[in-house]
Steps between C-alpha positions, in 0.01 A plus 500: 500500500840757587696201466387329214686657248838479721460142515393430190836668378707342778342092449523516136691211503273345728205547280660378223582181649129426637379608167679249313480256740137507508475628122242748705555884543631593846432839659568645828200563704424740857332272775382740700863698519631167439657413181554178299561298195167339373453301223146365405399184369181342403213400710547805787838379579807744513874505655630755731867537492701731773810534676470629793269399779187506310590808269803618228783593676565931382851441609813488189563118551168408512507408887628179687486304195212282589228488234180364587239347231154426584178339286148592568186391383169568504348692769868611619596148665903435471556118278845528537824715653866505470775739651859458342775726411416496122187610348524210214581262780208656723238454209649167374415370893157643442463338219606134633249518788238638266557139289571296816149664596301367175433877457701472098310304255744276334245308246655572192188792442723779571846608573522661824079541627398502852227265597159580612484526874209468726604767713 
């Protein structure tokens, strides 16, 4: 958790964008001395959001650029992944394969709800 403040300061932007993206508070999180972006959603399913190699880059500019979005659900198995240069663009990718997946209910119920999986 040493970082978690430092980040939290330094992707304020970033956290601000995934929370009103997803209308959804994002915090930063320690994965084992790892640290990431995660967002959760309903039914055991959450986003991970980093920039560098699997973790937040400490550096000023935020590393090589490169931000990489990924959706889990249940039981920790990855529905969907996207690496771009943009974090909007990353989660927007996310999103599409999420809907190309039939993971996003679009029935007219809800705005914005994850199906049920069997997983």
């Amino acid at each position: 958790m040493p970082l978690t403040r430092e980040h939290t300061k330094r992707y304020r932007d970033a956290l601000v964008a995934l929370a009103a993206a997803t209308q959804r508070p994002a915090n930063i999180v320690n994965l084992g001395g790892m640290y990431a972006i995660r967002v959760e959603f309903e039914l055991s399913r959450y986003l991970l959001a980093t920039n560098e190699g699997g973790d937040l880059s400490t550096t000023v500019d935020g590393g090589e650029g490169t931000w990489s979005v990924q959706f889990f659900g249940p039981s920790d198995v990855r529905l969907a992944a996207a690496d771009r240069k943009w974090l909007v663009d990353a989660f927007d990718a996310v999103i599409d394969e999420l809907r190309a997946a039939d993971w996003w209910r679009d029935d007219g119920m809800s705005f914005g709800e994850f199906a049920p999986s069997n997983t």
